[in-house]
C-alpha positions in Angstrom: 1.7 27.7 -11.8 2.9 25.5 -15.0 -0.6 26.1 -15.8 -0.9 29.7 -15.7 2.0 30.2 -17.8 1.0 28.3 -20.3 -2.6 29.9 -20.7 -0.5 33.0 -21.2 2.0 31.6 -23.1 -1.1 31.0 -25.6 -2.8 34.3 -24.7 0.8 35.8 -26.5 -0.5 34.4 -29.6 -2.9 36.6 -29.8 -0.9 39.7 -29.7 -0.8 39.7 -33.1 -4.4 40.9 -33.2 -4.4 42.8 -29.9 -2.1 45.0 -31.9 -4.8 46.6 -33.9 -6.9 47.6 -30.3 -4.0 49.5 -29.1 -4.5 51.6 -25.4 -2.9 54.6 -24.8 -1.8 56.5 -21.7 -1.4 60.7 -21.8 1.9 61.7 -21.2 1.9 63.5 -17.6 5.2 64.9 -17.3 5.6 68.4 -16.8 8.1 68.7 -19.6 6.5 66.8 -22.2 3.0 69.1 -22.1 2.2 69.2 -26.0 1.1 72.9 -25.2 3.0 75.8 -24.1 1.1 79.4 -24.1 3.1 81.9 -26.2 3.1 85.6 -26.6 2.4 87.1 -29.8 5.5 88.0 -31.4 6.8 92.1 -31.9 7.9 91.5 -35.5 6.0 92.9 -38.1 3.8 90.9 -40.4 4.9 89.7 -44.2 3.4 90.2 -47.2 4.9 88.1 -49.7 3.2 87.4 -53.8 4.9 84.4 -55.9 4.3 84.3 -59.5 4.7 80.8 -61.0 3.0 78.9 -64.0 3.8 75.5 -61.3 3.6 75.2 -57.7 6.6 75.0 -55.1 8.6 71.9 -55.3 9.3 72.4 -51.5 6.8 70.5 -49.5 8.4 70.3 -46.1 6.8 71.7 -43.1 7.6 74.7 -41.7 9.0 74.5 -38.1 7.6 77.2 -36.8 3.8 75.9 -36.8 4.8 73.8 -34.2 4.0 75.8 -31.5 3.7 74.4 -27.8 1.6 75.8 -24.8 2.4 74.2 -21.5 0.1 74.5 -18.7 1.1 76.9 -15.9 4.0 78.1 -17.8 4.7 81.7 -19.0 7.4 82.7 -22.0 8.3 86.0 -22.9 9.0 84.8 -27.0 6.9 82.0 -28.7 8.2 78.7 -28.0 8.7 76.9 -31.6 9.8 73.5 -31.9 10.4 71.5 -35.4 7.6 68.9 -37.0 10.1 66.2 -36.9 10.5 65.9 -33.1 6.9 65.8 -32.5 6.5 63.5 -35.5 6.6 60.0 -33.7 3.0 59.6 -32.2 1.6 56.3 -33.4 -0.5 56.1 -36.6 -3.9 54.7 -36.5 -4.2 51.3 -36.8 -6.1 49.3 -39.7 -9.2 48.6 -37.2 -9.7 51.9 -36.8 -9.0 52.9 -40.0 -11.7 51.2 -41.2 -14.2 52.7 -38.7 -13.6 55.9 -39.2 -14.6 55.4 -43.1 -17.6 53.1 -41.9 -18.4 55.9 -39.4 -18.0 58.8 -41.3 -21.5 59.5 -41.8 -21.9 59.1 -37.9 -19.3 61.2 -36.7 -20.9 64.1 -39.1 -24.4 63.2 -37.5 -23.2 63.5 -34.1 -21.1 67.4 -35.0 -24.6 68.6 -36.6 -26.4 67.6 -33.7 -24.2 68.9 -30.9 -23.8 72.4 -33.6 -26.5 72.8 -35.6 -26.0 76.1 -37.6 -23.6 77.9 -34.6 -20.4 76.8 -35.4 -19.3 78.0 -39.0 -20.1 81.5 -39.6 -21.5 82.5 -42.7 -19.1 82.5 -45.6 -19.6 86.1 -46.8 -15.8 85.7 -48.7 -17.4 83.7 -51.7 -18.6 87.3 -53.0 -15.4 88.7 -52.6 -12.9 86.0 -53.9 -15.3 84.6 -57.0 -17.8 87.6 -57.5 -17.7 87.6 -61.1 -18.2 83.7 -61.7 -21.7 84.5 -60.0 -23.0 87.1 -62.3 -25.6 85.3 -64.9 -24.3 86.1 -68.3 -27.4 87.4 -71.0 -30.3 87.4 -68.3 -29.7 83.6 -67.8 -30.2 81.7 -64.5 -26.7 80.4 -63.1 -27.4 76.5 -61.6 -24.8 76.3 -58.1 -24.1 72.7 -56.9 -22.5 73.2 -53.0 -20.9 69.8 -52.5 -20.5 69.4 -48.9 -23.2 72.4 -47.5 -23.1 71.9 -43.7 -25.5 73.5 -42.6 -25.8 75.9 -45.1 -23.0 78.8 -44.3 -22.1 78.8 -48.3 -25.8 79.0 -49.8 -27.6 81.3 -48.0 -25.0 84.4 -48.2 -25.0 83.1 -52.0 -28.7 83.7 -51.8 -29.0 86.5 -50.5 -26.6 88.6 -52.8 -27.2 87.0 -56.0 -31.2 86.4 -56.4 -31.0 84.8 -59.9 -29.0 81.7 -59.0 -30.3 78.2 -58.3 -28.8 76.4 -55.6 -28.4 72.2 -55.4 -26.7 71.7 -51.8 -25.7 68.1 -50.7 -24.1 66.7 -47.5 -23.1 63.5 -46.8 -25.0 64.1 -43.2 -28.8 63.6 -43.4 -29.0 66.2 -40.1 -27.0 69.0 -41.5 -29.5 69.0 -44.5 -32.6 68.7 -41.8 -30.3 72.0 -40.7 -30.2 73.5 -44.1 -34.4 73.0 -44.6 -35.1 74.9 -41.0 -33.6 77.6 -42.0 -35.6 81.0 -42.5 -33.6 81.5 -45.9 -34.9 78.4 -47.1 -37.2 78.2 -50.1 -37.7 75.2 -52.4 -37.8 76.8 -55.5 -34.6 78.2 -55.0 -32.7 75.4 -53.0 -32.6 71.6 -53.7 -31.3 69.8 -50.4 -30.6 66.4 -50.3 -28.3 64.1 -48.2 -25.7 62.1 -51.0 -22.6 60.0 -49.9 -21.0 61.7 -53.1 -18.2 59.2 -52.7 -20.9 56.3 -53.6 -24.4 57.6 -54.5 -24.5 59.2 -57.9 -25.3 63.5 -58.2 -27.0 62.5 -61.3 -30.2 61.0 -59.4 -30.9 64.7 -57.9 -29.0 66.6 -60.6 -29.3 67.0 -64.1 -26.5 66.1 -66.1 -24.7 68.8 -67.7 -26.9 71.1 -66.2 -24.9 72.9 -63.2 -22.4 76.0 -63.9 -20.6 76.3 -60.4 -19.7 73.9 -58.0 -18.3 75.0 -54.4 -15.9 72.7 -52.6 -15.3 74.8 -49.5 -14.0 72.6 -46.7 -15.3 69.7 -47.9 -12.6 67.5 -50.1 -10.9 67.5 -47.1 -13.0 65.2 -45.3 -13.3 62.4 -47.7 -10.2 59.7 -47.6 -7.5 60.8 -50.4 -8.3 57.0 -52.5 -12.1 58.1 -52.6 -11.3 61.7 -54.1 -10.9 60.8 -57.6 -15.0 59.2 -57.1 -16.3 62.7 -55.9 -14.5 64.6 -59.2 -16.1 62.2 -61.5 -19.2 62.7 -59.8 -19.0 66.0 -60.2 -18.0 65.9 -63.8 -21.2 64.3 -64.4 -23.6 67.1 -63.4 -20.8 69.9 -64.4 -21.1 71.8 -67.7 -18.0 71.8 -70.4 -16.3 75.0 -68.9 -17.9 75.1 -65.6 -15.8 75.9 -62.8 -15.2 74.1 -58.9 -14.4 77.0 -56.9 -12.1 75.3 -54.6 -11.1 75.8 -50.8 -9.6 73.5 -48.3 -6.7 73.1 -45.4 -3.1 73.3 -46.5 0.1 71.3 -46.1 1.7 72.9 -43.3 -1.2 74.2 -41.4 -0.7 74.3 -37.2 -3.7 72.1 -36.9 -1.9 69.6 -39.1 0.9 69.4 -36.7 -0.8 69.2 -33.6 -2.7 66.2 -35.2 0.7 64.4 -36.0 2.0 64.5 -32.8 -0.9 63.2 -31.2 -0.8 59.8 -33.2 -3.6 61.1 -35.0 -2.6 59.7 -38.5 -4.4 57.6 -40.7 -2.3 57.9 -43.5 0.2 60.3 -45.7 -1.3 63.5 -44.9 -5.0 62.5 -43.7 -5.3 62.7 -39.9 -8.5 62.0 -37.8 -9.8 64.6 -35.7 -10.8 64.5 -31.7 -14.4 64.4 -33.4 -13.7 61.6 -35.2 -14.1 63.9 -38.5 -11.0 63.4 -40.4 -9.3 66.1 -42.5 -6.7 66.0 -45.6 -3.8 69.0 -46.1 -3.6 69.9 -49.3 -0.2 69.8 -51.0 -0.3 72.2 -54.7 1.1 69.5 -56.3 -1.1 66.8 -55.0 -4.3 69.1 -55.5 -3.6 70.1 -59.2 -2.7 66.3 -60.2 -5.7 65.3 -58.4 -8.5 67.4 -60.5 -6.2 67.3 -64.0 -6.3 63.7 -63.8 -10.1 63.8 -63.8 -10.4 66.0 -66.3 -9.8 69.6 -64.9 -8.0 72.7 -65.8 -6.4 74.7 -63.1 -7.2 78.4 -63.4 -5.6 80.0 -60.4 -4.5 78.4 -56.8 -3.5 80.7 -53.8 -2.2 79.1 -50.2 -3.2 81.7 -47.5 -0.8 81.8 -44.8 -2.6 83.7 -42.1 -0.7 84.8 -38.4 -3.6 84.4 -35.8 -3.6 86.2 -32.8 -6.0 85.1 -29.3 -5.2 87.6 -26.9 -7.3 85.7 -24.5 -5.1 82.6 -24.3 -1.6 84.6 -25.0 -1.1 82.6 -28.3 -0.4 83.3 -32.1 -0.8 80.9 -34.6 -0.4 79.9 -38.5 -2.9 78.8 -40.5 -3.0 78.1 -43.9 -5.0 77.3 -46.5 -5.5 76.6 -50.3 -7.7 77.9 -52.3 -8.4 77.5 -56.3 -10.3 77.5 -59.3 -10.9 75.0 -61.6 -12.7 74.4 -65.0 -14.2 71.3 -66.9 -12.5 70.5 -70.0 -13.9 70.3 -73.2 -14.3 66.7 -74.8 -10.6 65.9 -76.2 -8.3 68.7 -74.2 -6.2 66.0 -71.9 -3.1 66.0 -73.8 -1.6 62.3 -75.1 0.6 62.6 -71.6 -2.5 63.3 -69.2 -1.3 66.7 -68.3 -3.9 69.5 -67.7 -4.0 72.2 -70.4 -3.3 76.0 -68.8 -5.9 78.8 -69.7 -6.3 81.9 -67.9 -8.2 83.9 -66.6 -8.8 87.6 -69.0 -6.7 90.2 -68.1 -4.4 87.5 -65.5 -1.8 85.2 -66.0 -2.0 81.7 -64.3 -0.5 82.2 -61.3 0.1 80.6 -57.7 0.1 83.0 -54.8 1.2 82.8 -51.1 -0.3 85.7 -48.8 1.1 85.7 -45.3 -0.9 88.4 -43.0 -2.0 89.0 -39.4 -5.5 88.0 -38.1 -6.9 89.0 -34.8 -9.4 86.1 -32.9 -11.9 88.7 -33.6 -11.8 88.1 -37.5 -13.3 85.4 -39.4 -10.6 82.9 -40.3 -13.4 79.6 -41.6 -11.2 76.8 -40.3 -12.7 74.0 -39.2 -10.4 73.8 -35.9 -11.0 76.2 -33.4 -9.3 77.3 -30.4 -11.0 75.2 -28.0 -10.7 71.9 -30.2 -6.6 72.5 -30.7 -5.6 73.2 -27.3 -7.3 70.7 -25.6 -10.8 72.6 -24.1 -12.6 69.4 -24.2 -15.7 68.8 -25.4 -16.2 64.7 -25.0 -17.6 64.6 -22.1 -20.6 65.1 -24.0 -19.9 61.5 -25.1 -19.5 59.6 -22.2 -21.0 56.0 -20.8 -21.4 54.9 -17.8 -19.6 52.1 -17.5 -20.0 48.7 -15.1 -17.0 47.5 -13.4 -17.1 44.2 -11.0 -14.4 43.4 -8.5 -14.7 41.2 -5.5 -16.8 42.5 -2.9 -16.9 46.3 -5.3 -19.7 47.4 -7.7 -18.6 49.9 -9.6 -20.5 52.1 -12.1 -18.1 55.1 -13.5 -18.4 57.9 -16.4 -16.0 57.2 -18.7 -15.6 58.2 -22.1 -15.4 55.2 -24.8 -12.7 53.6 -26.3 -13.2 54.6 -29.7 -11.9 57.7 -29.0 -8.4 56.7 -28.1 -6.5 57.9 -31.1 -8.7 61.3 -31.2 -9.1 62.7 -27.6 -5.9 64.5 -26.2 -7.5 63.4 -22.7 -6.8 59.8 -23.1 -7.7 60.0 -18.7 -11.2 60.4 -19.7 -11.1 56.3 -20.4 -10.6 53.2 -18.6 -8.0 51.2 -19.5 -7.6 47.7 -19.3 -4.4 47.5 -16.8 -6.3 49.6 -14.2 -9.5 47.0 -14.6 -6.9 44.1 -14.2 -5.1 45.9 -11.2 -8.5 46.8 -9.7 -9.1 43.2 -9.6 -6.6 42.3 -8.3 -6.1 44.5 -5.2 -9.6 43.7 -4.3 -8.6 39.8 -4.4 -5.5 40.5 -2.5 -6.3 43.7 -0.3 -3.0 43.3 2.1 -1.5 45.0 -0.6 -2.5 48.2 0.6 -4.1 47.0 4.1 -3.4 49.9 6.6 -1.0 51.6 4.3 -1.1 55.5 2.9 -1.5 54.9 -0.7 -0.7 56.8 -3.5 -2.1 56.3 -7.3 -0.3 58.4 -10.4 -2.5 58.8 -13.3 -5.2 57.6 -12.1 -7.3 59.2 -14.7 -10.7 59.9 -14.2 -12.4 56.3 -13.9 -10.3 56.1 -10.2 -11.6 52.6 -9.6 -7.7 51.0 -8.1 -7.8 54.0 -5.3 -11.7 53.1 -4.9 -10.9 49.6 -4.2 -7.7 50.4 -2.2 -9.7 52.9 -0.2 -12.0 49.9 1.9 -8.4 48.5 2.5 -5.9 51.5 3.2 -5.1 53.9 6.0 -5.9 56.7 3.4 -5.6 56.9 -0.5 -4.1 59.9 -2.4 -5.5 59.3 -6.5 -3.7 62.3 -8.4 -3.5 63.0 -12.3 -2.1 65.8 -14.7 -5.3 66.8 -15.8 -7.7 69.0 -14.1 -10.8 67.9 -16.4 -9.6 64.0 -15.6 -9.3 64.8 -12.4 -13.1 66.7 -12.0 -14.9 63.9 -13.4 -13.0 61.5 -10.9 -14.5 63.6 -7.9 -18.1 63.0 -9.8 -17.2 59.1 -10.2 -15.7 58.6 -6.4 -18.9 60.5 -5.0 -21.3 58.6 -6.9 -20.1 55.2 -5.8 -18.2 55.3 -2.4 -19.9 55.3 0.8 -19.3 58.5 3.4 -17.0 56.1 5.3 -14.3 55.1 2.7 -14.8 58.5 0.5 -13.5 59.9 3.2 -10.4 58.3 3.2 -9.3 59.4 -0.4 -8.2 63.0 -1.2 -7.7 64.1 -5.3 -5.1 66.1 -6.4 -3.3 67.3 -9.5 0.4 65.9 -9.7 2.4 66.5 -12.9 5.3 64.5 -12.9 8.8 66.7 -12.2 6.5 69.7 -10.9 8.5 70.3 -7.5 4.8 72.7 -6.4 3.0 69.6 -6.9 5.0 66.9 -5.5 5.4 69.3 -2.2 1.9 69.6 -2.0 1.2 65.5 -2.6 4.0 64.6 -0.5 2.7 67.2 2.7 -0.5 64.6 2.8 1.5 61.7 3.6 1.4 62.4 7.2 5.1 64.4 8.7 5.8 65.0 5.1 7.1 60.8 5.6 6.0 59.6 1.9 3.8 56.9 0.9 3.8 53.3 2.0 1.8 51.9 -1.3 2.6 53.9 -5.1 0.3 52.2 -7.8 0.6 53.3 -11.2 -1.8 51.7 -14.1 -0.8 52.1 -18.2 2.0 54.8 -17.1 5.2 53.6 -18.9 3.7 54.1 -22.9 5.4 57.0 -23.0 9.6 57.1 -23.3 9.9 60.9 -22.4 8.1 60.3 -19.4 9.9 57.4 -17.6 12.5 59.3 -16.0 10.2 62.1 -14.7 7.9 59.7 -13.8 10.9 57.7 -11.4 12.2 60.5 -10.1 8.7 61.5 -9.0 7.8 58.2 -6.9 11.0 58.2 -5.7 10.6 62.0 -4.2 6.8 60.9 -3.1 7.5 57.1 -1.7 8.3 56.3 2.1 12.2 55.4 2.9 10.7 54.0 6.2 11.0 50.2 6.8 12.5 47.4 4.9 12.0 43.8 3.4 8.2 43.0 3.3 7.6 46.0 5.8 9.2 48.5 3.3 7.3 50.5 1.3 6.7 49.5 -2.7 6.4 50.9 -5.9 3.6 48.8 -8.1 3.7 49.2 -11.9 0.9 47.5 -14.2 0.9 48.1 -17.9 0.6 46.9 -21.1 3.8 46.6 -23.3 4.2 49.2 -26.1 6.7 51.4 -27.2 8.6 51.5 -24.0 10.7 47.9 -23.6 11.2 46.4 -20.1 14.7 47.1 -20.1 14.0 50.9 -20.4 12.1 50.9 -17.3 14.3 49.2 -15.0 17.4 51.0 -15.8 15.2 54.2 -15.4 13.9 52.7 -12.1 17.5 52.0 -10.8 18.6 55.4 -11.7 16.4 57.0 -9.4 17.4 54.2 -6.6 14.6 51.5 -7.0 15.5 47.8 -6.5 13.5 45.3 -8.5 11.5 42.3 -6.1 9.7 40.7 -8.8 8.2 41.1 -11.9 5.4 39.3 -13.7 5.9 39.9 -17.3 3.6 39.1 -20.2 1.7 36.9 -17.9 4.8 34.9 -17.2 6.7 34.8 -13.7 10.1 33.7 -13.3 9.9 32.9 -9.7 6.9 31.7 -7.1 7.6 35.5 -5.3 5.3 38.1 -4.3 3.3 38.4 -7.9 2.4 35.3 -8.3 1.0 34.5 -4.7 -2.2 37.1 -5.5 -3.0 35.2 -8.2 -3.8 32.2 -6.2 -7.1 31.2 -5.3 -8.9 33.6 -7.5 -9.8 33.5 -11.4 -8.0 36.7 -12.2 -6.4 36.0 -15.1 -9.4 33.7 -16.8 -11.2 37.2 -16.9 -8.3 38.9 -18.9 -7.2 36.0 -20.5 -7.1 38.0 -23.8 -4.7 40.5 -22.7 -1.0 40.2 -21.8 0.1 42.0 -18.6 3.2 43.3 -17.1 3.5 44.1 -13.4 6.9 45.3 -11.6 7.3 45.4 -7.9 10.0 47.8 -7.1 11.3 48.8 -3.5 13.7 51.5 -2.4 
């Protein structure tokens, strides 16, 4: 035993650098759902115009984007909640970081190839908001450089409306390009399309220098981290005529999308969030978009934030979404002041101005955000992604569909994965099996991978595996079916079970036989979350068996790895609700020779996860 503590007492070492592969649990409480559906509200819509020669100073977000939809819930008024409380998720850590800006170029691949050309519509607005920039002056040709051209929802309406223009379009994806050739628009001598890292390849290699009057930014700025941004201007400033103009439009500070990504621990830094995707997106602050572009070398003309109301009758919700959008022109040679500030100009016949529009938009109308219903409120789409995965126990020979790791800090379905706890627990209970032997067993987020209650299942009298989410919980049927035989699939039932939900529990507890409760609860990388301790107590206490006692009575196994929820925490949570603590094993080290320690005997357990640091509680009633 000396032994085994020492090997983890040297495992603790490397905590240090387990910190930057962090694993993450979704939070399954009934309460704590991080979306609540909402009716659209009665009031009347705003209309509100701002004249300023400077942007607002005030650059706090608004609490009422926060809006929450909870599953199964109903609200006669929009539930609205403020940024700060949802503000805490954990930001993304320097590994990851780091592969999302290696990555980028993948992530875009892999949205062009699921898309193609159906997911932006095309961007008919350009005519409407810049119109007059587009008309060639004295018979000339006007040269347009789309920075960021997707697959090709900017150029082709362009195109179409103005036939004397001459259209460069670039993408840092090589497919959306392959997109923008296929199309039936497409002609050569009117389109140049090339794929360009913009934040690292020069313009100048496919462009003329000097040479291009417009350049279109629509969505795109966003994408690129905020230290690379100052690289894609002066690229742009190379190919850009003195007085040509960026016609400018990206997400805003503020925006709904933006808060949904913040409490999600989607972060990468101030501002700059990665998205389930693993595109990333900016919010534009004025202030931070006009220093940006005067400090390499442009003139700000006119900025606008949009502030639209958006209505989807079909889930009951209403949003806002905003949006900047501005213009911007090339100095001449010489006209940065001594100070580097940008020198106004305006436009004939207008007067520099910043303007906020607030309006209503229906679903129906073309809003050009990159977030979409489906992607904010958690209709998944990952499952597109996902591995099978090979998992060995003793005497078990698992292969399961999971969805990989990367996606941790990006997919609200963090069940979709396996997590290391449930590998370690898996192991273990198929090492030890009169944990569960003849016992009704009962797993709480489970998640879709399932593979504890698979193992438990060749032991038990019966395993319940239950979960909050239904899309968790549907590829967890797929994974049990594939690899149990008739015999011991048979003895485990899947249900939903959101902690605190009194339909729920009745309905888990009913299939413990006479309504009795479980013998066996097992729950794997369930504690991460602080708000959902005490539903998650009070629920295995409602659920567990009050029959028996001492080594007949029935227990309460925990197995987790240590994050923002301390040890202390849980047991006074745990006590509250009427557990007694047996033993613990925590960080690898136990205190006592008790129940932990003896399935570790005999076995190499903890040689295989010798890397990771555990934590297992062993509560009774």
């Amino acid at each position: 035993m000396k032994s085994l503590i020492g090997y983890y007492w040297a495992a603790l070492l490397l905590e240090g650098f387990r910190q930057d592969f962090p694993s993450f649990r979704p939070d399954h409480t009934d309460a704590a759902q991080d979306a609540r559906k909402t009716k659209p509200s009665t009031s009347k819509p705003k209309r509100l115009r701002l004249v300023s020669s400077q942007p607002p100073a005030d650059s706090k977000l608004r609490p009422e984007l926060d809006y929450a939809m909870a599953a199964g819930e109903q609200h006669s008024t929009p539930q609205i909640s403020s940024s700060s409380k949802n503000s805490s998720g954990r930001p993304v850590t320097p590994f990851w970081k780091e592969k999302y800006e290696r990555d980028a170029w993948r992530y875009w691949d892999i949205f062009y190839k699921r898309h193609e050309d159906k997911f932006f519509k095309d961007r008919h607005y350009l005519d409407k908001e810049w119109g007059e920039y587009f008309e060639a002056q004295d018979g000339g040709n006007l040269v347009v450089l789309e920075v960021g051209c997707g697959a090709g929802n900017t150029i082709f309406p362009l195109l179409s409306t103005y036939p004397d223009i001459f259209v460069h379009a670039c993408d840092f994806s090589s497919r959306a390009v392959d997109v923008v050739k296929k199309h039936k628009d497409f002609r050569p001598d009117r389109v140049n399309a090339f794929a360009c890292d913009i934040t690292s390849e020069q313009l100048i290699e496919d462009v003329e220098p000097s040479s291009v009057d417009i350049v279109t930014m629509i969505f795109m700025l966003s994408a690129v981290a905020p230290d690379k941004m100052p690289l894609v201007l002066q690229n742009i400033r190379n190919i850009l005529k003195h007085g040509g103009r960026v016609l400018f439009r990206d997400y805003a500070f503020g925006d709904l999308a933006q808060e949904r990504l913040m409490s999600k621990g989607q972060q990468i830094s101030e501002n700059f969030y990665v998205r389930g995707d693993g595109t990333r997106a900016y919010y534009f602050s004025n202030e931070y978009l006009v220093d940006l572009f005067s400090k390499c070398g442009f003139t700000l003309e006119e900025i606008c934030v949009h502030n639209k109301t958006v209505e989807n009758r079909s889930l009951d919700l209403i949003m806002n979404r905003n949006w900047i959008q501005a213009t911007f022109t090339l100095n001449p040679v010489g006209s940065l002041s001594p100070n580097n500030q940008h020198v106004h100009h305006t436009r004939e016949g207008k007067e520099d101005k910043l303007v906020v529009e607030t309006s209503q938009k229906s679903d129906s109308e073309e809003i050009d955000l990159f977030v979409d219903f489906s992607n904010m409120f958690g209709i998944s789409r990952y499952l597109d992604e996902a591995q099978i995965v090979r998992i060995k126990a003793k005497g078990h020979d698992f292969k399961i569909k999971v969805l990989a790791k990367e996606y941790q800090h990006t997919c609200k379905l963090t069940g979709l994965m396996l997590w290391e706890s449930a590998h370690f627990m898996c192991s273990l209970l198929a090492e030890n099996p009169s944990i569960v032997a003849g016992r009704s067993v009962l797993e709480i987020g489970c998640g879709s991978a399932g593979i504890c209650s698979m193992v438990a299942a060749s032991f038990a009298q019966f395993v319940v595996a239950t979960d909050g989410d239904e899309e968790s919980l549907d590829l967890l049927r797929k994974n049990t079916s594939s690899n149990l035989e008739a015999e011991f699939l048979d003895r485990i039932l899947i249900r939903k079970l959101l902690w605190g939900n009194e339909d729920d529990m009745k309905a888990v507890k009913e299939l413990s036989g006479n309504g009795a409760g479980f013998d066996c609860i097992i729950g794997t990388d369930v504690t991460y979350n602080p708000d959902a301790i005490l539903p998650l107590f009070k629920t295995a206490r409602e659920l567990i068996s009050d029959k028996g006692n001492g080594d007949s009575g029935a227990v309460l196994i925990l197995c987790y790895i240590q994050r923002r929820v301390d040890e202390d925490s849980i047991l006074s949570a745990a006590k509250a609700q009427g557990f007694r603590l047996v033993d613990k094993w925590i960080n690898g080290v136990n205190e006592s020779n008790g129940v932990i320690s003896s399935w570790f005997c005999g076995n190499d357990v903890c040689s295989a996860f010798w890397n990771v640091t555990f934590s297992i509680l062993y509560f009774q009633v």
